[in-house]
N, C-alpha and C positions, 0 to 999 in steps of 0.2 A: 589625605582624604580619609574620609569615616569608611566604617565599615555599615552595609548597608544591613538591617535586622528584617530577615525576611521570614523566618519563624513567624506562625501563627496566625498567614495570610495565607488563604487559599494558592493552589497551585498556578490555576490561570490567572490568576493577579501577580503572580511572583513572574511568570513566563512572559505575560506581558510589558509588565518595568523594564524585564531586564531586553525585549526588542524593541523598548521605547527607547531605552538608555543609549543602544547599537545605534539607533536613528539621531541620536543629540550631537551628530558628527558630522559639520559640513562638506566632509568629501566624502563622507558614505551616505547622506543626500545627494549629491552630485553625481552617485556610481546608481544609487536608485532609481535617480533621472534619468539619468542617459539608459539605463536598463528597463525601460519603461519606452523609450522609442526606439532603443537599438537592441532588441532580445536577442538571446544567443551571441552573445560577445566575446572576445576572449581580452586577456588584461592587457596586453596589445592595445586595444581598440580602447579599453577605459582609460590609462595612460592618456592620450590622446588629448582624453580632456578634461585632465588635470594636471596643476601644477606642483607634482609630486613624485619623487624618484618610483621606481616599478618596486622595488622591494618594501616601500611605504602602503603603496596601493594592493602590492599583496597582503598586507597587514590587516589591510581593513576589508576585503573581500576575504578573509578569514573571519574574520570579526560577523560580517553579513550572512557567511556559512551558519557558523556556530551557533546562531540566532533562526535559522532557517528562515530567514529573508530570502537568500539567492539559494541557488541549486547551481553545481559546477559538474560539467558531464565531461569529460574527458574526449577528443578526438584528434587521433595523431601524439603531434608532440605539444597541444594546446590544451587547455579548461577550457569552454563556452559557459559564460555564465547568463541567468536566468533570472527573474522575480519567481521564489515561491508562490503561486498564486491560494495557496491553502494557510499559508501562515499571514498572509495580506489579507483573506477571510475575516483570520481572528481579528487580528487589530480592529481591521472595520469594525467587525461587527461590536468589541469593546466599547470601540470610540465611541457611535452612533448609540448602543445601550447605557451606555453609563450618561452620557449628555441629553438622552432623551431628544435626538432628531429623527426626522421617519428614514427608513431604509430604501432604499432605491427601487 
């Protein structure tokens, strides 16, 4: 795979590729979805429903951190994960300015 040339592109253009690229992943859509009616989860509960060993799905709930998609709060001997609702702002608001639809 190429390496991706991100020099010379504004910041919020480079920060958003690379949480679009996080989202090009149909089990980290799937952990979004379910995290979108099931908030506050722990990877227990996203397991559940997927069809993917837990050390995979830790993988990509890593991957959704590091993009600040999810928020993982720790309680007990558990993570509860979350939607970012501040970094789901940006994208929005990307999506909707750059394509020119009205905002909600």
């Amino acid at each position: 795979m190429g390496i991706t040339k991100t020099f010379g592109f504004a910041y919020k253009i480079n920060e958003t590729a690379d949480i679009l690229k996080a989202l090009g992943n149909p089990a980290r859509l799937k952990i979004i979805q379910f995290l979108m009616v099931s908030p506050s989860s722990s990877c227990g509960d996203i397991i559940q429903v997927l069809p993917l060993a837990q050390s995979t799905v830790s993988k990509h709930l890593s991957e959704l951190k590091r993009v600040k998609l999810i928020n993982g709060k720790i309680k007990g001997n558990n993570i509860y994960y979350s939607l970012n609702l501040k970094t789901w702002g940006k994208v929005k608001e990307f999506v909707l300015t750059e394509i020119n639809l009205p905002k909600e």
